[in-house]
N, C-alpha and C positions, 0 to 999 in steps of 0.2 A: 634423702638424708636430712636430720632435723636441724637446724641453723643452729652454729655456735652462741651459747650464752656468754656476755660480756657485762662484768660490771663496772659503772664509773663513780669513781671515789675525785670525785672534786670542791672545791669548798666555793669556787664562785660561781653561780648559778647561770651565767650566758656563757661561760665557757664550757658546762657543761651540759645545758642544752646543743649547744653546736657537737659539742664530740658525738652525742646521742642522736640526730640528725645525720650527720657524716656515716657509722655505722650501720642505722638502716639501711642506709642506701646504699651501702655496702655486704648488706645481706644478712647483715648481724642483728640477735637480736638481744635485746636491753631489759632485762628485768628489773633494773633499779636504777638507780644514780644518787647517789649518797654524800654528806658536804663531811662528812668527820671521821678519824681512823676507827673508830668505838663503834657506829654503822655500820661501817665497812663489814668489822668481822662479825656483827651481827646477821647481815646479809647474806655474807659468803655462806655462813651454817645453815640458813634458810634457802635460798637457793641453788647456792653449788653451781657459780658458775663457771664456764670453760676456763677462764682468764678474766684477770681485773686490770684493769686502766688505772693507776695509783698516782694521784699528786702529791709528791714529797712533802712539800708545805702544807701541810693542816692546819685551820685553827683548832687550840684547843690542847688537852694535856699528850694527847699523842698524836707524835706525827706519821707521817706515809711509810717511814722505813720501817718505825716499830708494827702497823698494822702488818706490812709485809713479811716479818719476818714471821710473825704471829700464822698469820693464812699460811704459810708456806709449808711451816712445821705441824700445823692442826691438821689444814687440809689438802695441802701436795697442789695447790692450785698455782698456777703462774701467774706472777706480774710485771708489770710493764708500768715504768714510771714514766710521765709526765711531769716534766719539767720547764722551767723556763732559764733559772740558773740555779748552781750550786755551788758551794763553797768546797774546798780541799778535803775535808774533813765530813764532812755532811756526803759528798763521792765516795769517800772513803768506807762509809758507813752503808751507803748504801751497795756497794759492790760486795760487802759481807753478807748481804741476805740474799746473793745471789741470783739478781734479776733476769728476767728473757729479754728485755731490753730496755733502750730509753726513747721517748720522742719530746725533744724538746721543742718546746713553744715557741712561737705559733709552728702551727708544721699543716703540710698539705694533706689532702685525702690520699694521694697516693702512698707517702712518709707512711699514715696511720695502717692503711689495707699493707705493706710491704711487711710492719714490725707484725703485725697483728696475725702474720700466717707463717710467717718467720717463728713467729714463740709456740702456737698450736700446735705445727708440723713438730717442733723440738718434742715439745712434751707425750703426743705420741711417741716418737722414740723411747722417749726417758723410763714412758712407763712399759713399754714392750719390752724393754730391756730388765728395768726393774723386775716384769713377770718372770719373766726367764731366769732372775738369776736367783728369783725365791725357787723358781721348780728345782732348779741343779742343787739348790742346798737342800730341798726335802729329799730328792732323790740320794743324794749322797749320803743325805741323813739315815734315809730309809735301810739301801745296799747296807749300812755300817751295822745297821741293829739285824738286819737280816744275815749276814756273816756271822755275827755275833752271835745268834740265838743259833745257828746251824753249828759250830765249834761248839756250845754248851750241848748241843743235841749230840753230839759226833762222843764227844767224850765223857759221857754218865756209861754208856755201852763199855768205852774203851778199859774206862777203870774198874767197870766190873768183871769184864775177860781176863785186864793182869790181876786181879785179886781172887779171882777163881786157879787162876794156874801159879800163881805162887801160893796157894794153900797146894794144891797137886800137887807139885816141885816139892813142897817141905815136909807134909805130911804122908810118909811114904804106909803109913798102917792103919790108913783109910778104911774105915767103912765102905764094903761096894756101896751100899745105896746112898750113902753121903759122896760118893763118889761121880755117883751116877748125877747127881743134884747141880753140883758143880759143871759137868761137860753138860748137863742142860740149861744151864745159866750161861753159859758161854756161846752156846748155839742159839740161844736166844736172843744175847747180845749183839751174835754177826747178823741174823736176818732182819732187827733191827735197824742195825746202820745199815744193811743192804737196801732195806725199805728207803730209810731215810734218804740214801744217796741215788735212789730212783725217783724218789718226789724232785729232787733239786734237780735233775738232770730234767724232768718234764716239764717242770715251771720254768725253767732257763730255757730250754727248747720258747713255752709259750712268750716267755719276755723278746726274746731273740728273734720273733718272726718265721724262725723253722716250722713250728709245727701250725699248720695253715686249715683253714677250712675247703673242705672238698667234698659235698657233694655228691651224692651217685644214686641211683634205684635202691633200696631197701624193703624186706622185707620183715617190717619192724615185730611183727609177732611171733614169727620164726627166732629173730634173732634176741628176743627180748627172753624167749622162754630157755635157748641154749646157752644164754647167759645167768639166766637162772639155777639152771643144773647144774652147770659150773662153779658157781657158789655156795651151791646147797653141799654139790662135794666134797670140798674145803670146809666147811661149816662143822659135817657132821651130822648126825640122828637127829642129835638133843636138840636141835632148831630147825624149825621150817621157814621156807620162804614162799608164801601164797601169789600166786601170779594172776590178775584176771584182764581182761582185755574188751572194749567196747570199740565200735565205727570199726570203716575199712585199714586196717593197718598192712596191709600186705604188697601197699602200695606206694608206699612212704618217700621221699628225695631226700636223705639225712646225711652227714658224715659219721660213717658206722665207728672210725676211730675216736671220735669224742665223745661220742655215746659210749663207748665204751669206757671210755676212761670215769664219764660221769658217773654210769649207773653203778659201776663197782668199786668205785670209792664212796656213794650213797649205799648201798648195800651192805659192804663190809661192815662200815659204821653200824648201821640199824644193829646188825647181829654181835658187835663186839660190844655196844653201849645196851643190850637186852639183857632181862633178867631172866635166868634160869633157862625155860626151855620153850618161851612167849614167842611167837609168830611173829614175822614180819611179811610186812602186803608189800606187792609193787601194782598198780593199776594203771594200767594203760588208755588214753581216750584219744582217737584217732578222727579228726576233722580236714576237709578238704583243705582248710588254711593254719591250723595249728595241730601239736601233737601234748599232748599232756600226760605228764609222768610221776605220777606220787610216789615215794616210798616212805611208809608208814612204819614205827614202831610201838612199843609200850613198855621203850624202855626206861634209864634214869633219867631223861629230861635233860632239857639245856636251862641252865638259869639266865632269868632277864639280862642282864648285867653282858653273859657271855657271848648270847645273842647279836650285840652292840657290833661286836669286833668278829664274827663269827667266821668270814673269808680273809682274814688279813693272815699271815704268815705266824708258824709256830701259835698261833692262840688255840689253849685248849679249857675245856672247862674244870670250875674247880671241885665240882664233883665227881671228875674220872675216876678218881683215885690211883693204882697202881694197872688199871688198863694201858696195856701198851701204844704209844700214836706219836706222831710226829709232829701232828697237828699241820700239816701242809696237805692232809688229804682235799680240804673242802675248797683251801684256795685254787687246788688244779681245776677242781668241781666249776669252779667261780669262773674261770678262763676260758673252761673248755663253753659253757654257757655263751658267755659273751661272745667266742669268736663266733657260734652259729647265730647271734642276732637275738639269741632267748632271753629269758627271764627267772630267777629263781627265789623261791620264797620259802620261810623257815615257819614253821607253828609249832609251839613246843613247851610243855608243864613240866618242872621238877618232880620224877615219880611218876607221871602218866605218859611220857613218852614223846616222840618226835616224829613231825610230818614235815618232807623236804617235798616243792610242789618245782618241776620245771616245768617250761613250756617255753615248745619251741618253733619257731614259724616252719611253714611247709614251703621248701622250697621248689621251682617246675624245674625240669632237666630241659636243655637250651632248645632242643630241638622241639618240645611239646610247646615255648612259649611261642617259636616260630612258627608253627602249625595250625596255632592259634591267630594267631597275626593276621597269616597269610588266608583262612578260611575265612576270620571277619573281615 
């Protein structure tokens, strides 16, 4: 571990050769030693050290307290005055910038080594707490917008259900097929929030630690292609899903539930964001140490911009238009990636289409890595 940097702010020069002397050999190490406040905070910006050693009395238009307060606020560094006396007023002023301590003069090596790890140890704290309690305000922050954007998602559906069925209710000399328009607006509205209120249940499962990486024998090209037809199903004629497949894949160690969750919220996408009746590819490449999985389209494209934010929660592009999405498909995508250890990458033109690239490490089943062990 690299030796604390300490700087010393003193204005008479054998007392501050001696302080610098005493810290060496103390383990410390000295990037400067400075006679004036005006130094001082030139120094601290240039070097950045752990703690500064400050002598109240300066010569000169500013003295120790004003440097101090200056570093403290600029740049979160502790100090430590060096004194020999002080006056009621001049204490006073100085316990307002909040020191880690005092060693008044003359003082032993030991005095120096007791304050001088006394204030380090603090400031550790000060900042490990500090970190943590910016994480608890982002997270708070986060949870608030994320409730937030799920209630505005929850009720565009809601108010289109009551406003379908009180036109029902009132208009009792309906048109059937203006009839019909409405109970499909309505059915559209529940599967909708049903979607929706299935992304949040899966993402909270991911946030929550439930839904876990697990592992097992796969046989990825089997399972890659009945997943295929299962979508092609749903899909319809008017779109194909092209499937090709390269290396041994029938041998795979994957967890088939996050593949699953992955490839068909990548899938769905391709075919909901495609135009007309344009193909979409899924390509399979199967290596003894990775798996790699394209799913290609040619459809609207993601804009630069959208790209940015593209896994974070409810972001959707501003060229969907009235395509239906929750936008929480890609963040499960995002999770489900990362608990197997993978990687995922976006390539994507407004109007030429979308390529999602995963890849995911190959993992051994316990007993092959022990077989292995035990035969080398």
């Amino acid at each position: 571990m690299a030796a604390e940097k300490i700087l010393v702010v003193e204005d008479e020069r054998i007392v501050a050769r001696d302080i610098e002397k005493r810290l060496k050999k103390l383990g410390y190490v000295v990037p400067a030693s400075v006679a004036s406040a005006e130094a001082a905070i030139e120094k601290v910006a240039e070097v950045r050290p752990d703690l500064v050693l400050m002598d109240i009395r300066l010569k000169g238009p500013m003295d120790g307290i004003e440097a101090a307060e200056h570093i403290r606020t600029e740049y979160e560094t502790p100090v430590i005055y060096l004194t020999a006396y002080a006056d009621e007023a001049t204490l006073q002023r100085a316990k307002a910038t909040e020191p880690f301590g005092y060693i008044v003069k003359p003082f032993d090596e030991r005095d120096l080594h007791v304050a001088i790890e006394v204030a380090l140890r603090r400031q550790l704290s000060e900042t490990a707490i500090r970190v943590a309690l910016e994480k608890e305000k982002e997270l708070s922050e986060l949870k608030s917008r994320f409730w937030s954007m799920a209630a505005h998602e929850i009720r565009n559906p809601m108010t289109s259900i009551l406003g379908c069925a009180q036109m029902l209710e009132r208009e009792s000399n309906l048109p059937e097929e203006r009839r019909r328009e409405f109970l499909y607006m309505i059915q559209q509205s529940v599967r909708s929030m049903d979607q929706l209120l299935n992304d949040l249940l899966e993402i909270g499962r991911v946030e929550g630690g439930s839904l876990k990486f697990e592992p097992a024998p796969l046989d990825l090209e089997q399972f890659c292609q009945r997943l295929v037809e299962e979508i092609q199903f749903s899909a319809g004629a008017h779109q194909r899903i092209v499937f090709h497949y390269q290396g041994d894949c029938e041998r795979a160690y994957l967890d088939q539930k996050l593949l699953r969750h992955t490839l068909t919220n990548l899938l769905s996408n391709a075919i909901k964001y495609s135009l007309g009746s344009s193909l979409v590819y899924l390509d399979l490449v199967c290596t003894d140490q990775q798996v790699t999985l394209q799913v290609r389209d040619t459809g609207i494209g993601i804009p630069l911009e959208a790209q940015r934010h593209l896994f974070e929660p409810f972001q959707r592009a501003s060229n969907v238009g009235k395509v239906p999405g929750t936008g929480l498909g890609l963040t499960m995508v995002k999770r489900c990636v990362d608990l197997q250890g993978g990687q995922i990458a976006v390539e994507s033109e407004v109007g030429a289409g979308t390529t999602f690239i995963v890849q995911l490490p190959q993992h051994e089943p316990v007993n092959s890595q022990l077989q292995r062990t035990v035969s080398g």
